[in-house]
Residue frames as a rotation matrix with the C-alpha (Angstrom) as fourth column:
UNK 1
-0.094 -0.970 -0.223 -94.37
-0.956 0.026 0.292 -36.13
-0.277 0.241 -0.930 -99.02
UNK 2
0.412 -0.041 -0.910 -93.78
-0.674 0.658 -0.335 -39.27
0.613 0.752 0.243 -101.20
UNK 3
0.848 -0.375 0.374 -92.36
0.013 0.721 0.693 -42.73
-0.530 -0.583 0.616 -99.94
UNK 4
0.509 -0.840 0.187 -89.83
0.817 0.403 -0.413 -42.37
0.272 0.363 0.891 -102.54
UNK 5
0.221 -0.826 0.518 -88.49
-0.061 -0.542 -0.838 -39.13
0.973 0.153 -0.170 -101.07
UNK 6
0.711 -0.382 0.591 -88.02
-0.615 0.071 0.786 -40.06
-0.342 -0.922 -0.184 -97.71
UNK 7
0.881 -0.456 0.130 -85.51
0.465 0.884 -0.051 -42.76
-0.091 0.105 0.990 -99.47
UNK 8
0.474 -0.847 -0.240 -81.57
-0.689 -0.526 0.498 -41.83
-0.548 -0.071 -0.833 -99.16
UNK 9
0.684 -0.371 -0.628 -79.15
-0.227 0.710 -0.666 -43.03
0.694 0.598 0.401 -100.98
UNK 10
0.786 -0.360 -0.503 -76.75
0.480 0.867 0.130 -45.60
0.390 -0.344 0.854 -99.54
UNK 11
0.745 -0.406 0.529 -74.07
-0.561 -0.810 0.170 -43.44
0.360 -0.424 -0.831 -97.16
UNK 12
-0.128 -0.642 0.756 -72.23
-0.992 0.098 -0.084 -45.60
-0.020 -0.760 -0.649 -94.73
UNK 13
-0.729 0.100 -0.677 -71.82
0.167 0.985 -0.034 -49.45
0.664 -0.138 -0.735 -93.63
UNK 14
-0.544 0.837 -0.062 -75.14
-0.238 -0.225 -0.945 -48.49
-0.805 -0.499 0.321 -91.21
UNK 15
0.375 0.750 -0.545 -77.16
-0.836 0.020 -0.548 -48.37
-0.400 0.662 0.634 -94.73
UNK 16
-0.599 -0.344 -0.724 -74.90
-0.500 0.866 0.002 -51.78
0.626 0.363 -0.690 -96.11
UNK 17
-0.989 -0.139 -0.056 -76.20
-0.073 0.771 -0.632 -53.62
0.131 -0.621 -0.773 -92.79
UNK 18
-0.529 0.848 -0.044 -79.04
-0.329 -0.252 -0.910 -52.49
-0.782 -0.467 0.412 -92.96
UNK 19
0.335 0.591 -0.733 -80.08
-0.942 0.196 -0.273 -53.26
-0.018 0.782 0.623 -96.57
UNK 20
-0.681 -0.448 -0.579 -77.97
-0.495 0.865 -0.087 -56.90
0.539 0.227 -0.811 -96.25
UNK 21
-0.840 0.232 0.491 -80.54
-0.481 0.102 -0.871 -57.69
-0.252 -0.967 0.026 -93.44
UNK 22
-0.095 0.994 0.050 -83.24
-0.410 0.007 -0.912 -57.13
-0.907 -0.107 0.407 -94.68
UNK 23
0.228 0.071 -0.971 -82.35
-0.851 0.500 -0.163 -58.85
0.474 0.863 0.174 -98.32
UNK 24
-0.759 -0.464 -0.458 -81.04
-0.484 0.871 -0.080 -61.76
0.436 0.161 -0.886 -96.40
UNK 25
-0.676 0.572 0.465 -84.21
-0.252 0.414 -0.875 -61.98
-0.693 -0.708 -0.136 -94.66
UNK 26
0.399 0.880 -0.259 -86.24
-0.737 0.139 -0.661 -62.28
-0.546 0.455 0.704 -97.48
UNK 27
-0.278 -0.461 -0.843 -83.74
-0.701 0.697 -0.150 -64.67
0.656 0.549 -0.517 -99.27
UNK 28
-0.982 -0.022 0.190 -84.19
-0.092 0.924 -0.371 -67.18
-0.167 -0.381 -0.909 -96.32
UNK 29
-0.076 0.992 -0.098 -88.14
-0.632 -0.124 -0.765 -66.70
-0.771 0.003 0.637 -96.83
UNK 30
-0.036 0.255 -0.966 -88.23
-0.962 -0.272 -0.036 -67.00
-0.272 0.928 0.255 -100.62
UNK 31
0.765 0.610 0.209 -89.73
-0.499 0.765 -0.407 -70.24
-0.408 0.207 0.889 -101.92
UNK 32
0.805 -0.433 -0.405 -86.67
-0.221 0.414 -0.883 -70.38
0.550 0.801 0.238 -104.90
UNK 33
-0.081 -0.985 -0.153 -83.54
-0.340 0.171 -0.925 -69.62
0.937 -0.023 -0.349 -102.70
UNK 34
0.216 -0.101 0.971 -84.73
-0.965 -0.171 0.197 -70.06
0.146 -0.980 -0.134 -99.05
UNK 35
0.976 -0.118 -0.182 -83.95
0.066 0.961 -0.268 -73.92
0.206 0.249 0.946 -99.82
UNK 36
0.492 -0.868 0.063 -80.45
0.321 0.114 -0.940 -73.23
0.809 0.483 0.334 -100.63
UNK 37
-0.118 -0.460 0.880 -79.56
-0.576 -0.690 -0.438 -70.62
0.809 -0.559 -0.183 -98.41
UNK 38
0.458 0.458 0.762 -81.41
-0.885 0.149 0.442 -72.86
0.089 -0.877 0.473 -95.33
UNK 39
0.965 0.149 0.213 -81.05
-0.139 0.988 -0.061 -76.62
-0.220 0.029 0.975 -96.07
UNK 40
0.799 -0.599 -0.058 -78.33
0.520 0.736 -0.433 -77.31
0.302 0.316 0.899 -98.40
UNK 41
0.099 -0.766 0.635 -75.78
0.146 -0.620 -0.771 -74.17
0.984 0.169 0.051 -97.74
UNK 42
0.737 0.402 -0.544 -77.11
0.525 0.166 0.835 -74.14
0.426 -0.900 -0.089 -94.48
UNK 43
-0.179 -0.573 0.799 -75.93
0.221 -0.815 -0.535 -70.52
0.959 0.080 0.273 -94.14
UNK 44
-0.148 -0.088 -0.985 -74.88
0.984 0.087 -0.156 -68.99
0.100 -0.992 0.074 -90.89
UNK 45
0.622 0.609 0.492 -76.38
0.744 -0.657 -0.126 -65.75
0.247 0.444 -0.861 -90.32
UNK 46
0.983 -0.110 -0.149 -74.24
0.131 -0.155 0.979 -64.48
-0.131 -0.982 -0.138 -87.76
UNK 47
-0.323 -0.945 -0.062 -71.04
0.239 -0.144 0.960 -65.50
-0.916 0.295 0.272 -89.25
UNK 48
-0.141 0.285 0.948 -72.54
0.968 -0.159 0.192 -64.62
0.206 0.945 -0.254 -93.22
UNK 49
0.652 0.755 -0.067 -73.82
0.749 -0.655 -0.096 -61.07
-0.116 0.012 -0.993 -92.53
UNK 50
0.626 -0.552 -0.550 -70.45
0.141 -0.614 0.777 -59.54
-0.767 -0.564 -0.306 -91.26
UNK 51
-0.491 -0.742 0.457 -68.87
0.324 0.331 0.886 -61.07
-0.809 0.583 0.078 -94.14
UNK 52
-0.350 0.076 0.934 -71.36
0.927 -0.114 0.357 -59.68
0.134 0.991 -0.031 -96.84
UNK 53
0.956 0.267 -0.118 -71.12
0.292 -0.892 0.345 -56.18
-0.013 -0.365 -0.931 -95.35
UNK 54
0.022 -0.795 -0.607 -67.59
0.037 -0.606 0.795 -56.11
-0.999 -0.040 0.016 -95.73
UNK 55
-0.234 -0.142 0.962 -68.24
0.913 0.307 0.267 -57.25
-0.333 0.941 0.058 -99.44
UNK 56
0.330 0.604 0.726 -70.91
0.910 -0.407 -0.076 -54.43
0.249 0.686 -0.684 -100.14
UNK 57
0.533 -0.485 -0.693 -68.35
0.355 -0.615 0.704 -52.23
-0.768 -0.621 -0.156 -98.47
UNK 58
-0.494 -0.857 -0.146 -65.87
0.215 -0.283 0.935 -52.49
-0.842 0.431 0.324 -100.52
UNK 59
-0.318 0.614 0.722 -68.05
0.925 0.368 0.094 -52.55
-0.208 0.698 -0.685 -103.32
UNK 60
0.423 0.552 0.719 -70.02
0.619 -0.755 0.215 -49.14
0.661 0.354 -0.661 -102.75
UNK 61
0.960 -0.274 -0.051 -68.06
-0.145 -0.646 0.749 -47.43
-0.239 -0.712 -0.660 -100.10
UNK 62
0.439 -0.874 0.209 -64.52
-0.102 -0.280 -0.954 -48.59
0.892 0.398 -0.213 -101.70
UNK 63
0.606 -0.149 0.781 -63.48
-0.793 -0.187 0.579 -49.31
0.060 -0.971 -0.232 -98.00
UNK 64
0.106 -0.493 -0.864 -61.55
-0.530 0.707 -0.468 -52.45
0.842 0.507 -0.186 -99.36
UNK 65
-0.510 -0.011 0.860 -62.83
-0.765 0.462 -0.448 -54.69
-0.393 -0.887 -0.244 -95.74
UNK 66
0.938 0.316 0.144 -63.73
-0.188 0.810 -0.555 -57.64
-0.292 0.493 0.819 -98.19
UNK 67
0.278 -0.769 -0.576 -60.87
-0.960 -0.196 -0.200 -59.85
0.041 0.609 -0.792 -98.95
UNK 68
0.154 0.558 0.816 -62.21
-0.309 0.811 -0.496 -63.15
-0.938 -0.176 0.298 -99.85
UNK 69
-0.960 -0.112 -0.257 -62.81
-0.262 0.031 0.965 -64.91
-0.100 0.993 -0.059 -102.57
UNK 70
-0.301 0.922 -0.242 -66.34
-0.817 -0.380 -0.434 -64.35
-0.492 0.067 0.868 -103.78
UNK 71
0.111 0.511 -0.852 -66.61
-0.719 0.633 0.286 -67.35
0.686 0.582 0.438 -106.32
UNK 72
-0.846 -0.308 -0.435 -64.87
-0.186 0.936 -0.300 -70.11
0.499 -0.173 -0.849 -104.21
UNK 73
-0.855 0.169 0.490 -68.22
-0.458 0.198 -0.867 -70.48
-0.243 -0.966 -0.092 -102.37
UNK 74
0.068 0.664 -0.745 -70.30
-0.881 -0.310 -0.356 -70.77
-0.467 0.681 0.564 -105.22
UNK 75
-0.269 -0.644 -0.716 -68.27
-0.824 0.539 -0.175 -73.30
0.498 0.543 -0.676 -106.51
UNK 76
-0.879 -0.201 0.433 -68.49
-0.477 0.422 -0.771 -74.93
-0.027 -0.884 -0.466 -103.16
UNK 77
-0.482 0.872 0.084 -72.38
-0.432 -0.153 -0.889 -74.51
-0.763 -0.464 0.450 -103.21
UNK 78
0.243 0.583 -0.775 -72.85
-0.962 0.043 -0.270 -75.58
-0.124 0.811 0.572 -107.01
UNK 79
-0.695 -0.490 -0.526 -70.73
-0.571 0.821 -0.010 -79.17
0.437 0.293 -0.850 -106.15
UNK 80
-0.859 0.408 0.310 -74.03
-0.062 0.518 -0.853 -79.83
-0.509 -0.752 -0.419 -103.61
UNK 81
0.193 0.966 -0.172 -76.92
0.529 -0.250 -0.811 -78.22
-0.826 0.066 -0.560 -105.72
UNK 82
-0.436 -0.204 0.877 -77.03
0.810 -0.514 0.283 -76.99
0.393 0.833 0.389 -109.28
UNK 83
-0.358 0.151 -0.922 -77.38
0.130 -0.969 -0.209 -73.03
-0.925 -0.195 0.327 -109.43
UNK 84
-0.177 0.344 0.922 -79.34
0.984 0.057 0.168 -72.03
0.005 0.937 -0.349 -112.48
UNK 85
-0.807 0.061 0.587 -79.79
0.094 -0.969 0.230 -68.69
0.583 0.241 0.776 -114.41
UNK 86
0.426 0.871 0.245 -83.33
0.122 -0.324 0.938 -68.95
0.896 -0.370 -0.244 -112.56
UNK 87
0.184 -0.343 -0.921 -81.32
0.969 -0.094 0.229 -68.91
-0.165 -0.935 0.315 -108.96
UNK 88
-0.542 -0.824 -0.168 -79.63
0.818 -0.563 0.121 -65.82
-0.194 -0.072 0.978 -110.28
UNK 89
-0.626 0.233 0.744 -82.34
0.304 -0.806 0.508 -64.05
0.718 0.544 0.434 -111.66
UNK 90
0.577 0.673 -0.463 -84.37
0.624 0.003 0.781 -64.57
0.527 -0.740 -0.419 -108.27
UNK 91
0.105 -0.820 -0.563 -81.36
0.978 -0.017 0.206 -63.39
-0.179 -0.572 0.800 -106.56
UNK 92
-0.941 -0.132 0.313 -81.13
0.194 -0.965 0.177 -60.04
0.278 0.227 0.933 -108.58
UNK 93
-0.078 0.952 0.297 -84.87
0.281 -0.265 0.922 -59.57
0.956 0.155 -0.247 -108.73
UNK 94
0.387 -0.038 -0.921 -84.77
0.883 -0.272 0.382 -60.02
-0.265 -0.961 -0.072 -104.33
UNK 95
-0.438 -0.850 -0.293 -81.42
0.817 -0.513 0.266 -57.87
-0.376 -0.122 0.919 -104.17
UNK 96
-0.889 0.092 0.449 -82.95
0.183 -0.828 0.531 -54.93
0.420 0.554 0.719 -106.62
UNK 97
-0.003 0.980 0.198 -86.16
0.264 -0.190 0.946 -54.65
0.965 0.055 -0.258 -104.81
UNK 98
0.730 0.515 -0.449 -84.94
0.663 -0.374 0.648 -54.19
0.165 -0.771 -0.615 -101.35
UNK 99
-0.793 -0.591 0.149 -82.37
0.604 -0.794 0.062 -51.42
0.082 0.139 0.987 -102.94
UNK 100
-0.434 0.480 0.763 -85.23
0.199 -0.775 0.600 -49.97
0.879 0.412 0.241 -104.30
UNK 101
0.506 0.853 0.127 -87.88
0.172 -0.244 0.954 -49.91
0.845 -0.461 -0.271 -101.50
UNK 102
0.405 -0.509 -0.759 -84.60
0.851 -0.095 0.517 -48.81
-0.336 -0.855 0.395 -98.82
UNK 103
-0.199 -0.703 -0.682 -82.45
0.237 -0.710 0.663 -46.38
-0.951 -0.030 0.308 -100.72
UNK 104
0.881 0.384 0.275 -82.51
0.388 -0.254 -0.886 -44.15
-0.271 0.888 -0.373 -104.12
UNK 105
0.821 -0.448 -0.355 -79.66
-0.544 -0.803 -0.244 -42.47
-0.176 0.393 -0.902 -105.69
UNK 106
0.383 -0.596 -0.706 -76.34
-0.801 0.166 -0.575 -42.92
0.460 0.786 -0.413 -107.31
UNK 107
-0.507 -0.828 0.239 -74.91
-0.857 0.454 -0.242 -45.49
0.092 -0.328 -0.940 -104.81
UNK 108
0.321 0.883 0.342 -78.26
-0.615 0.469 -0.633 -47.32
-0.720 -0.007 0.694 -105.22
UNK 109
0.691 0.223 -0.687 -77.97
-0.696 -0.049 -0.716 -47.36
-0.194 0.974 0.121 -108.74
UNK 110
0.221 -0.889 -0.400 -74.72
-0.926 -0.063 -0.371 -48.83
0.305 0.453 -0.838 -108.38
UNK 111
-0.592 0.218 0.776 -75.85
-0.389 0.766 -0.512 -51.53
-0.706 -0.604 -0.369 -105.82
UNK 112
0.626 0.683 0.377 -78.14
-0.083 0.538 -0.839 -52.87
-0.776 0.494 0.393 -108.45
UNK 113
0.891 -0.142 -0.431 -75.76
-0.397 0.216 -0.892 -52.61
0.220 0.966 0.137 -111.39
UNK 114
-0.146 -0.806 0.573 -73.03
-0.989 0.125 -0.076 -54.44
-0.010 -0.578 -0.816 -109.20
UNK 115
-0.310 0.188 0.932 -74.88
-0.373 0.878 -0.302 -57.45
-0.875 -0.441 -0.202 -108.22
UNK 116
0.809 0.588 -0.026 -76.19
-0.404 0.523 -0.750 -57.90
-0.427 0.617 0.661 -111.60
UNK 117
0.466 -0.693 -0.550 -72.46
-0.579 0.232 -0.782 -57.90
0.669 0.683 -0.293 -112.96
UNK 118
-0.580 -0.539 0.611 -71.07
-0.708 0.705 -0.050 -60.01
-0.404 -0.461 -0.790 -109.82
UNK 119
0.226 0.957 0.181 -74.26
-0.541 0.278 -0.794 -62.31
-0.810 0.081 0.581 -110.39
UNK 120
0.773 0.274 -0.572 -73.25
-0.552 -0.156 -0.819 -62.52
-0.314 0.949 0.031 -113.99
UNK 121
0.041 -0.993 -0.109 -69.75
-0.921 0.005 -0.388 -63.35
0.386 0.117 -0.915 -113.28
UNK 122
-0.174 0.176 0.969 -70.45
-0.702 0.668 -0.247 -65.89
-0.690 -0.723 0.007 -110.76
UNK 123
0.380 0.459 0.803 -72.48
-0.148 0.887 -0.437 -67.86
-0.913 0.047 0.405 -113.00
UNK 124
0.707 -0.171 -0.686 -70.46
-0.615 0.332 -0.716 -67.66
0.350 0.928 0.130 -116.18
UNK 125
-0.026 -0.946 -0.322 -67.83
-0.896 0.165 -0.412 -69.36
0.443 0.278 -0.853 -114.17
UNK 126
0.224 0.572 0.789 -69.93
-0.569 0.734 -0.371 -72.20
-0.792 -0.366 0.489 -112.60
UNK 127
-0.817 -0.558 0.146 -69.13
-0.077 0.356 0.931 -75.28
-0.572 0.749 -0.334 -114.50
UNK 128
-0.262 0.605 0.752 -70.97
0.817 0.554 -0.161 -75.82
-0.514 0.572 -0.639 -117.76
UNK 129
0.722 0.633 -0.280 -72.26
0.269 -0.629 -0.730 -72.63
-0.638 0.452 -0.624 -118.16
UNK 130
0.692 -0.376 0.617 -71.35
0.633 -0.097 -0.768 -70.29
0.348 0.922 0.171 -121.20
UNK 131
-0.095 -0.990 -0.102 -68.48
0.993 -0.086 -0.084 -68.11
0.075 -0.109 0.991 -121.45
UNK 132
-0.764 -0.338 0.550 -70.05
0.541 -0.800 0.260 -64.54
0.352 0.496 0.794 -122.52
UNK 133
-0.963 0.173 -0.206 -70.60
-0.109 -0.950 -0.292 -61.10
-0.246 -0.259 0.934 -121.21
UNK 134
-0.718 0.694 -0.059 -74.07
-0.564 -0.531 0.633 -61.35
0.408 0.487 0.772 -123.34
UNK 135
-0.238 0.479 -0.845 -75.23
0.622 0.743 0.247 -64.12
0.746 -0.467 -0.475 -121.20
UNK 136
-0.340 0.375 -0.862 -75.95
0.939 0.076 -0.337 -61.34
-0.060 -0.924 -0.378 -118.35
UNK 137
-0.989 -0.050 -0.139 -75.98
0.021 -0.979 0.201 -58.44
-0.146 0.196 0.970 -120.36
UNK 138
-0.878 0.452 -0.158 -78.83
-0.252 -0.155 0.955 -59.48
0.407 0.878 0.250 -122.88
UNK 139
-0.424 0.679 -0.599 -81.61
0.823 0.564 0.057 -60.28
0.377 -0.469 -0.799 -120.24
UNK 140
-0.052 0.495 -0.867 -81.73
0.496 -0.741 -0.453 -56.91
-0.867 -0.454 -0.207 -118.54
UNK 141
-0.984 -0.064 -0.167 -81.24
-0.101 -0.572 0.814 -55.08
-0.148 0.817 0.557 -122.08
UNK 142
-0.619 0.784 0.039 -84.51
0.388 0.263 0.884 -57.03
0.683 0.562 -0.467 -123.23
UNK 143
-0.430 0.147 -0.891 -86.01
0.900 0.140 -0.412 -56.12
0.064 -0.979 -0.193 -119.60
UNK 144
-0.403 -0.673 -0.620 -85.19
0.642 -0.691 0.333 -52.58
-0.652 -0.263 0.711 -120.52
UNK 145
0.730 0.682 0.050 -86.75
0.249 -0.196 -0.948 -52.48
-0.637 0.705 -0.313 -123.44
UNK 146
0.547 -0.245 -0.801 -83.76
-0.690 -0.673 -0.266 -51.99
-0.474 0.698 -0.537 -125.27
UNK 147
0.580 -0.334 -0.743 -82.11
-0.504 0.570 -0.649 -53.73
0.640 0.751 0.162 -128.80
């Protein structure tokens, strides 16, 4: 039997906590963001985890136990430390690799095309940056191989 069929797709807040863990553990690792996340944001795990498990609730499970506001920290985080398109693409790149190498199927799929469009959103509304959709579209398209 394959490693990729022993993967499930994404069922319950058990598989949310579980895949937020283990992405937030490599984020605090990661040369680009573990800075941010450690030093300047100087992120509580403890209180952070609960809170982006109710996000990826509501997100993939529709359980609507997120009810925040997703940019105002960003905002918060971009008045200490510029965020660049390279933060964001590290961020997806992390995020889409420990979908992949935890879970397969449609709620996967959707966990990866989620975070690119939150991701996307986030940083068009960061000051400076640009205003359009093709700013987050046209990176994975090219990725993709496609026009």
């Amino acid at each position: 039997m394959s490693a990729g069929s022993l993967r499930h797709d994404i069922a319950d807040r058990d598989d949310i906590a579980d895949l937020v863990d283990e992405f937030y553990r490599r984020v605090f690792s990661d040369e680009v963001l573990g800075p941010i996340f450690v030093e300047v944001a100087r992120v509580d795990l403890s209180a952070h985890l609960p809170v982006m498990c109710d996000f990826w609730s509501t997100v993939l499970l529709r359980d609507g136990t997120y009810h925040r506001n997703a940019l105002r920290p960003h905002l918060d985080l971009y008045a200490r430390c510029e965020l660049t398109e390279a933060h964001f693409a590290r961020w997806r790149a992390l995020w889409t690799a420990t979908v992949d190498q935890q879970h397969a199927g449609k709620r996967a799929e959707l966990a990866k095309s989620q975070a690119t469009r939150i991701a996307g959103a986030i940083r068009r509304r960061l000051p400076g940056a640009q205003a359009s959709e093709l700013l987050t579209l046209l990176p994975q398209h090219l990725e993709q191989g496609m026009p």
